[in-house]
C-alpha positions in Angstrom: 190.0 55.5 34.4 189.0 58.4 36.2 186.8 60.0 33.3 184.7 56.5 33.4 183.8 56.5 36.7 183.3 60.2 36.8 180.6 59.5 33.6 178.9 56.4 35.7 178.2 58.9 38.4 176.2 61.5 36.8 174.9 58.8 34.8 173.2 57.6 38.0 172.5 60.6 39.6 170.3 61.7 36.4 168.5 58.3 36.5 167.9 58.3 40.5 166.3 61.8 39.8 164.0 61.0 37.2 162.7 58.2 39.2 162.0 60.7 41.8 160.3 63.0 39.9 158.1 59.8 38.1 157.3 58.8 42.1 155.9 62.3 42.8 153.9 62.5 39.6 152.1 59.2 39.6 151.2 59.6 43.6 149.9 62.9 42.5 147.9 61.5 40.0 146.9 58.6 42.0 145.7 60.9 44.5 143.8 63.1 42.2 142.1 59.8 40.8 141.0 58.4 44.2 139.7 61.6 45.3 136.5 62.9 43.9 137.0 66.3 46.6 139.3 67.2 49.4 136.4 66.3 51.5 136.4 62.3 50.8 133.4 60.5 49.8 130.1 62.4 50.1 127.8 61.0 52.8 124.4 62.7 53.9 121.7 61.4 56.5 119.9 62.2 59.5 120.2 60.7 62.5 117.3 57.8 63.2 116.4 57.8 59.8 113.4 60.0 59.4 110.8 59.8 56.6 108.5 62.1 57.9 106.9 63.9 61.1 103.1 63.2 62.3 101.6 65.5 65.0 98.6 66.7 67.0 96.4 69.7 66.0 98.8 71.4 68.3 101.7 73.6 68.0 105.1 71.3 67.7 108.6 72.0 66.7 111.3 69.0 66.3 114.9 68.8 66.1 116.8 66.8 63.6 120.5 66.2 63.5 122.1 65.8 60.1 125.2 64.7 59.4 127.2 65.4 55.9 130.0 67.0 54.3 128.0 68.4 51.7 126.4 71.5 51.1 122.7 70.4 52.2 118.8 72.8 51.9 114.9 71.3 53.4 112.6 73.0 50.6 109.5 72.7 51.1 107.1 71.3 48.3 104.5 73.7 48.6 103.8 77.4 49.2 102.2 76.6 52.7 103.6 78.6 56.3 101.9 75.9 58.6 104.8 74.0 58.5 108.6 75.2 58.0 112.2 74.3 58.1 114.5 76.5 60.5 117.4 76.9 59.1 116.8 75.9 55.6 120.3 74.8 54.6 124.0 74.3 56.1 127.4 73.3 54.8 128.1 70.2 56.7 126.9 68.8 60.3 124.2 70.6 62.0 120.7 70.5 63.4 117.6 71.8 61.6 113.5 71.9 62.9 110.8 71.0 61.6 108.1 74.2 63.2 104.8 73.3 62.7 101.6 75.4 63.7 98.6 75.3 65.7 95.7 73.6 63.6 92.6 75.2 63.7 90.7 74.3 61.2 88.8 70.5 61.4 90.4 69.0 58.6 94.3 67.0 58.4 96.8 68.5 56.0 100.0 67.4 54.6 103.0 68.8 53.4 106.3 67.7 51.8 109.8 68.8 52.5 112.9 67.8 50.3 116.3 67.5 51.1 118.9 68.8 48.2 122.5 67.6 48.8 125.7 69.5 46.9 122.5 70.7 44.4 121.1 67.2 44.0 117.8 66.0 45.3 117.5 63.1 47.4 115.2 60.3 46.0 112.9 60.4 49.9 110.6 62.9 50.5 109.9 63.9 54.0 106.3 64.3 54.9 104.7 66.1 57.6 101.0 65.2 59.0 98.9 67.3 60.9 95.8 66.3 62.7 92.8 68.5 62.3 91.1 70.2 65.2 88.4 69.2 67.4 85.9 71.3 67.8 85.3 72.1 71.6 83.5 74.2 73.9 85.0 74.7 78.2 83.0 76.8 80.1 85.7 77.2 82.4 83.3 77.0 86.0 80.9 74.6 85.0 82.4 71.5 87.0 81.6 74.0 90.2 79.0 76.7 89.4 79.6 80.0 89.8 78.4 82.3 92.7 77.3 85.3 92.7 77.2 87.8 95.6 73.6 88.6 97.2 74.7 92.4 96.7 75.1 92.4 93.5 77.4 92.7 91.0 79.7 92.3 87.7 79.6 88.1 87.2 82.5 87.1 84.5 81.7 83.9 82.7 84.9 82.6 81.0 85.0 80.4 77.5 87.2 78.6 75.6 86.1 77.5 72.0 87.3 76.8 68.8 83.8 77.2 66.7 81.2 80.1 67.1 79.1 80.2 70.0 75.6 82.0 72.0 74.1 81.2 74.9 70.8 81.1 76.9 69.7 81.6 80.3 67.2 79.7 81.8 65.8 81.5 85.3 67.8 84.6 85.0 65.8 87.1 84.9 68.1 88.9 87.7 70.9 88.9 85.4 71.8 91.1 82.5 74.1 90.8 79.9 77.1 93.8 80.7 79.5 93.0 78.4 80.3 89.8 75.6 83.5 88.7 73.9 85.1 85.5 72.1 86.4 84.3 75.3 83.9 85.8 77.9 80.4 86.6 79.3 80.0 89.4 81.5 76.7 89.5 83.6 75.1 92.1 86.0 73.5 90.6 88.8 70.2 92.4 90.4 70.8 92.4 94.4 69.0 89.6 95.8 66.4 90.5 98.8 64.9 87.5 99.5 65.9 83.2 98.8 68.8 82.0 97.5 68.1 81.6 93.7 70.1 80.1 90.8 70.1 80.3 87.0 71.7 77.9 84.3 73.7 79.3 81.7 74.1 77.3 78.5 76.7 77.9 76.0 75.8 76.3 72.4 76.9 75.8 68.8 74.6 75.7 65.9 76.8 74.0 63.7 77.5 71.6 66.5 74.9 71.4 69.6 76.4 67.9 71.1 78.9 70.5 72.4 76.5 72.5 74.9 78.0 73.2 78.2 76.0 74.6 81.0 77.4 76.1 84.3 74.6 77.1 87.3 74.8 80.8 88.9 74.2 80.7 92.3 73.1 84.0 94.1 73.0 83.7 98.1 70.0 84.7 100.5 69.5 88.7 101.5 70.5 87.3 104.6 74.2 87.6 103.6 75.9 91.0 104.5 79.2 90.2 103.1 80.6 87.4 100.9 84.4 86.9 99.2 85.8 84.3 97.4 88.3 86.1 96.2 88.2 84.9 92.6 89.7 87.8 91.5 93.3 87.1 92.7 95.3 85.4 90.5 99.0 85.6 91.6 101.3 83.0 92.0 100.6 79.5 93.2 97.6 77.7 94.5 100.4 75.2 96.0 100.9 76.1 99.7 104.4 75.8 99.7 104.8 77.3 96.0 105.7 80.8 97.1 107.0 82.1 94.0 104.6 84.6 92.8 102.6 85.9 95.8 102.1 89.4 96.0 102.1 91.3 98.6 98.7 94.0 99.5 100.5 96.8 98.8 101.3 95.5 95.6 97.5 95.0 94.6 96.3 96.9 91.2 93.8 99.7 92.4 91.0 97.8 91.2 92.2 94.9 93.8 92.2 97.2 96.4 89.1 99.1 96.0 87.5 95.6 96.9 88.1 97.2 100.6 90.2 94.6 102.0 93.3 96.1 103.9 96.0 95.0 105.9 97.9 96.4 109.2 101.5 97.7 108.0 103.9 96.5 110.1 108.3 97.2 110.6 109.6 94.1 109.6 113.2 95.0 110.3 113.8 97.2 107.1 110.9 98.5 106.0 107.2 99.1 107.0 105.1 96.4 105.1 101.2 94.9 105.3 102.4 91.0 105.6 99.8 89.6 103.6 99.8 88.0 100.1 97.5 87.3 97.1 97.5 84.0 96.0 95.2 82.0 93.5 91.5 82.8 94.4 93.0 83.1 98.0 95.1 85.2 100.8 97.7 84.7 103.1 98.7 85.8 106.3 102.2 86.3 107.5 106.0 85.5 107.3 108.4 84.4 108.8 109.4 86.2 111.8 105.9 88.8 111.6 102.1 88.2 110.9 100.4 89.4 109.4 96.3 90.5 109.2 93.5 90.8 106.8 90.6 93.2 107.9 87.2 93.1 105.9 85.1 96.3 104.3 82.4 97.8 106.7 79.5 96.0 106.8 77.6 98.5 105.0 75.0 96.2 104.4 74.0 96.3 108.1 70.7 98.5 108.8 70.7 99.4 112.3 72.3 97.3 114.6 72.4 93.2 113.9 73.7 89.8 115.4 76.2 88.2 112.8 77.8 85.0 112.1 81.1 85.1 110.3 82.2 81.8 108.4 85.1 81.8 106.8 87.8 78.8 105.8 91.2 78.8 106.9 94.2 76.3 106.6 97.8 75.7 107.8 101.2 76.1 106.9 103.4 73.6 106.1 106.4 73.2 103.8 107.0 70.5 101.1 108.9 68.2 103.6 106.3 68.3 106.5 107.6 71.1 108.9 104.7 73.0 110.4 104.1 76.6 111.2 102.3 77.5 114.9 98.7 77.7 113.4 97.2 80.6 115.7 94.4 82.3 114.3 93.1 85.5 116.2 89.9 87.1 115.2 88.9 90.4 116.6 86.1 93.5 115.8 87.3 97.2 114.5 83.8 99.3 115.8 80.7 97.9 116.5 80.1 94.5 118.3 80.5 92.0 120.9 82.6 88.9 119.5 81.8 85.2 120.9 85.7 84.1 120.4 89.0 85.6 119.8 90.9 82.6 118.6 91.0 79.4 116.8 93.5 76.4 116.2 93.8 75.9 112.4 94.9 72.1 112.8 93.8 70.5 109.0 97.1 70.4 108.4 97.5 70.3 103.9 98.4 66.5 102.8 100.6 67.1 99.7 99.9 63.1 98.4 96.6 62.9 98.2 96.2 66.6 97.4 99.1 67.3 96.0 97.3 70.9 94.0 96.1 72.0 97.3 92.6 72.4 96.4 90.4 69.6 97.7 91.5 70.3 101.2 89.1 73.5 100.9 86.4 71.6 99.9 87.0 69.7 103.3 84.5 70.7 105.9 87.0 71.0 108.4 88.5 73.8 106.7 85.7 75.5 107.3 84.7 77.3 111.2 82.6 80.2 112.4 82.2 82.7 114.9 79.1 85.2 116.4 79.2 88.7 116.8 77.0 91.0 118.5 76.0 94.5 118.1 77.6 94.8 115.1 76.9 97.5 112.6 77.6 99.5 109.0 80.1 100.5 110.4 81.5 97.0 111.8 84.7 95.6 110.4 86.5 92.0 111.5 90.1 91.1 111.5 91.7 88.1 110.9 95.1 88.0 112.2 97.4 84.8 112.2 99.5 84.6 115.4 100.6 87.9 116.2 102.5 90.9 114.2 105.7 90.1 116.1 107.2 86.4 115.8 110.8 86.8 116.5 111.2 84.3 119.6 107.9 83.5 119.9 106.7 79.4 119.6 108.6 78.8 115.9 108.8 82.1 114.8 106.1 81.2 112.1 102.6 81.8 112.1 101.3 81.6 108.2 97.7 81.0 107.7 95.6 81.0 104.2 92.3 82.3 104.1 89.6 82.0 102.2 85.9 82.1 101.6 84.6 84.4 104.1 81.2 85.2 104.6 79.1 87.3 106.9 75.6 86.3 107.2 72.6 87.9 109.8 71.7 85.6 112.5 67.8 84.2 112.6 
C-alpha cells in the first residue's frame, strides 16, 4: 500500500513539471511571434504632417519634430547646399531643420528631401520651394536728401542692391567722385562761397532702369560758418529712453573726435568722466545726478570779427512711463563774443505713441531754437550745457538733453 501511493506521487510531480516547462515554452514562443522587435510595432511621422516647406528669397531655418522608434536619415535628392537637413539622421524621437539659404539669383528652385526609416524609404517626398529674388535698388537717403556742409567735405552715399549698378549726377559739377564700392559712393564736395546749390544723384541699372533711385545733395550758403548733423554717430538707440548702447566721448574712435567736438570732464563720485553720449546721428547731455556739456570747434571759418546766429535743435528727457527730467538748457561762449541768452526751456516733451522711433519729433519745428552772438571770432567756441555739472539735490537730480543739428550761420 505504501509503494502505490509512493509511485502516484512522483508520477504527478513528473507530469506537473512538464506542464510547467510546456507553459514557459509556448509563452516564449508566443512572445517571440507577436513581437517583430523589442521595440513594438514600428511607427514614424512628423508632427503636423508636413509634405514640404515653401519660403521667401530669404534666409529661413525650420524645426520639425519626429517621432519614431526607428532608426530614421533626411537625404537630400540632389547635390544642392541651398537647402539642408541639420542633423541628417537619429535613432528614435528628435527634432531635425530644414536650413535654407538666402536667394539671390531671380529665378525659384526646388529641392527634394527623403526620409529613410530602419533603411527603407518612405513613399512621400518632402519638397522645399524657394522664391527667387527681386531685383532692388535703396539708396538709403533718398526719402530725405543728403546735405552737405558749405565747407566742404567727404559726402558718403550708401546703396543696397542686388543687380549691378552706375550712376549720374546732374548739377554736380562741385562734387567729385573720392572713392566707389558695391555698397557706397564717396563724393568730395568743393567749398561752397556763394548760394545754396543742390545736385541729384541717380543710381541706375541697365539691365533694369524701372529701378532708378535718385537722392538730392544739398550744399548750404557761404553764409554758414559751422554745420553738424552728426551723421556719423551711430551708437546705440535713436529711442530716447533706449539707453543701451550710448557711448560715452571719451569713448569716441579718434576719427570721431577729430570732428573737434569736446566735452568738460567732470568727478562723478568715482571717476573723472565728460557726461556726454553718442547716440544715432545725435548727442546727449548728462546723467543722472551730473550734466553734462558739449562745446563746438572754433569757428575757424570766421574772418575778422562777425555777428552769428546759432540754431541748433534740442529735446527733452523722458522715460518710457512718462517721468520727466528738469529740461534746463544753458548756452554760453569760450573766447570771443557777446551772447543774446544764456538759457532755454526745452519743453517738447517726446510723445512715445505717435512717435514711438523718436524721430519725427525732430522734424518738429519746435525742436528747433536759436540764439545771437556778437563779436565772435576764429577763435570763438559755444557750449551747450544741460542744467548744470552738479545735480545731486538740485530740482530732480536730472537734467538730460539731446542735441542735434546745430548750425552757425553769419548774420545779414
Amino acid at each position: 500500500m505504501e509503494k502505490y501511493n509512493f509511485n502516484r506521487m512522483k508520477t504527478a510531480g513528473i507530469m506537473l513539471s512538464l506542464m510547467l516547462l510546456f507553459s514557459v515554452v509556448f509563452f516564449i514562443s508566443c512572445k517571440e511571434e507577436n513581437d517583430d522587435s523589442a521595440d513594438g510595432d514600428p511607427y514614424f511621422n512628423i508632427e503636423g504632417e508636413p509634405t514640404g516647406l515653401a519660403v521667401g528669397s530669404a534666409a529661413k531655418t525650420q524645426a520639425y519634430v519626429v517621432r519614431s522608434n526607428r532608426p530614421w536619415q533626411v537625404v537630400a535628392q540632389s547635390d544642392e547646399d541651398w537647402a539642408r537637413s541639420f542633423p541628417e539622421e537619429g535613432d528614435d524621437d528628435g527634432i531635425f531643420k530644414i536650413i535654407v539659404k538666402e536667394n539671390k539669383a531671380f529665378v525659384d528652385r526646388s529641392m527634394n528631401f527623403a526620409f529613410m526609416v530602419d533603411g527603407k524609404e518612405q513613399p512621400v517626398l518632402f519638397r522645399v520651394d524657394q522664391e527667387a529674388a527681386v531685383p532692388n535698388i535703396t539708396v538709403a537717403e533718398a526719402a530725405n536728401g543728403i546735405s552737405v556742409p558749405k565747407v566742404g567735405s567727404e559726402v558718403t552715399i550708401n546703396i543696397k542692391a542686388n543687380v549691378d549698378w552706375t550712376y549720374s549726377i546732374e548739377n554736380g559739377s562741385w562734387l567729385t567722385e573720392a572713392g566707389k564700392t558695391g555698397t557706397q559712393i564717396k563724393l568730395t564736395a568743393v567749398r561752397n562761397m556763394g548760394d545754396e546749390r543742390q545736385a541729384v544723384l541717380t543710381v541706375t541699372s541697365a539691365e533694369y532702369p524701372d529701378l532708378a533711385q535718385e537722392v538730392v545733395l544739398t550744399q548750404s550758403a557761404g553764409n554758414v560758418v559751422l554745420e553738424e548733423y552728426f551723421s556719423w554717430l551711430a551708437y546705440g538707440s535713436a529711442i530716447f529712453y533706449t539707453t543701451d548702447g550710448e557711448t560715452i566721448i571719451d569713448a569716441w574712435t579718434q576719427e570721431e573726435k577729430d570732428k573737434g567736438w569736446t566735452s568738460t570732464p567732470t568727478f562723478t563720485g568715482t571717476k573723472t568722466e565728460s557726461c556726454c553720449y553718442a547716440r544715432v546721428n545725435f548727442v546727449k547731455l548728462g546723467k543722472t545726478s551730473y550734466g553734462g556739456d558739449l562745446i563746438s570747434p572754433k569757428l575757424t571759418e570766421i574772418v575778422g570779427t562777425a555777428n552769428i546766429i546759432v540754431k541748433f535743435k534740442a529735446v527733452p528727457y523722458m522715460t518710457e512711463k512718462g517721468t520727466r527730467d528738469d529740461n534746463i538748457l544753458n548756452v554760453s561762449v569760450i573766447g570771443a563774443g557777446a551772447i543774446s541768452t544764456g538759457s532755454f526751456t526745452i519743453d517738447n516733451w517726446p510723445n512715445y505713441t505717435t512717435d514711438p522711433t523718436c524721430t519725427a519729433i525732430w522734424a518738429d519745428p519746435a525742436a528747433e531754437r536759436s540764439f545771437v552772438i556778437t563779436g565772435a571770432t576764429a577763435e570763438t567756441q559755444i557750449k551747450f550745457l544741460g542744467g548744470d555739472y552738479m545735480l545731486k539735490g538740485v530740482g530732480k537730480g536730472k537734467n538730460r538733453i539731446f542735441l542735434d543739428d546745430i548750425k552757425v550761420l553769419l548774420q545779414p
